[in-house]
N, C-alpha and C positions, 0 to 999 in steps of 0.2 A: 486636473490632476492626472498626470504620467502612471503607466505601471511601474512597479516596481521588479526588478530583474534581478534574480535571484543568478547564483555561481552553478547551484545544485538541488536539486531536490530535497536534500536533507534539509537544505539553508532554509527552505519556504517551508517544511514543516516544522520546524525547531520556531520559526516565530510566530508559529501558531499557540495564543497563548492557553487556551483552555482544553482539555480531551476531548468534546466535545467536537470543537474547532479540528483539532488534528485528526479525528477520526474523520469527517466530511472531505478536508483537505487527500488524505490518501485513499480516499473513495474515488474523488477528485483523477488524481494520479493514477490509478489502477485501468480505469475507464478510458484515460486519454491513453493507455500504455497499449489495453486491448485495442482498441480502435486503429494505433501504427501498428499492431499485429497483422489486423485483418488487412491493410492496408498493403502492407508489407509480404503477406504470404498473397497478393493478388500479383505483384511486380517478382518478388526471390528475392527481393533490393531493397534491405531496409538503410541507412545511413545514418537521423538522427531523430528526434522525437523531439518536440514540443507543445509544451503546458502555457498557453497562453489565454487565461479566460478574461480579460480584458483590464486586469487589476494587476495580474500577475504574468511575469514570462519566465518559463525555465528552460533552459535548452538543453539537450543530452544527447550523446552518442553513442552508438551500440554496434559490434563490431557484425555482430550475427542475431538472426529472429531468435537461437538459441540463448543466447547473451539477454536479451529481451524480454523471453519467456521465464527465465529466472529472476530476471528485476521485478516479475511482475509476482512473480512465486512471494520472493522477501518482501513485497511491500504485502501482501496478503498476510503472511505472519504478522507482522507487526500491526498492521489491522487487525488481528484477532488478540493483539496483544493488549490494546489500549482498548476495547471492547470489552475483556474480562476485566481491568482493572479495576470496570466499573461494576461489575458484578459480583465479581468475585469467586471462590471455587471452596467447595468444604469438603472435605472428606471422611467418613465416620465409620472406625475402623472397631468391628462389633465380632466378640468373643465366639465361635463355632459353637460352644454348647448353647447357644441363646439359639441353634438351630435344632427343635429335634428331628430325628431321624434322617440327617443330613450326614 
């Protein structure tokens, strides 16, 4: 069995079918992202990055470690996205006089 090679990073988590899956998947991502950081702030010369865990290959280009360090920013958001979705958030918004002497 070949990997399979993805266009973009989107492409490889969007066929990730379960939350689950795509939350591992952009852990996945995150950790390969850091890893050509540190890589990258050892040389000043980053070029491209690649996600190759032997199933999958993603290839991507980055113009600056700055350009990079934001890829890495938004895939964190969205890791924290798909991590609530399984939790969930409530908010319970309680009348001042239910406080006294507040």
């Amino acid at each position: 069995m070949s990997a399979v090679l993805y266009q973009s990073i989107g492409d490889y988590v969007d066929s990730c079918e379960t939350r689950e899956a795509k939350i591992e998947a952009i852990q996945t991502i995150i950790n390969k992202m850091l890893t050509a950081a540190a890589a990258g702030a050892d040389t000043a010369h980053l070029n491209e990055y690649w996600l190759n865990d032997g199933q999958v290959q993603v290839k991507n280009i980055y113009r600056s470690m700055d350009q990079l360090m934001k890829g890495i920013e938004t895939w964190e958001k969205l890791l924290n996205y798909y991590r609530q979705q399984g939790t969930g958030r409530v908010t319970r918004l309680v009348d001042s006089r239910n406080f006294p002497g507040c």
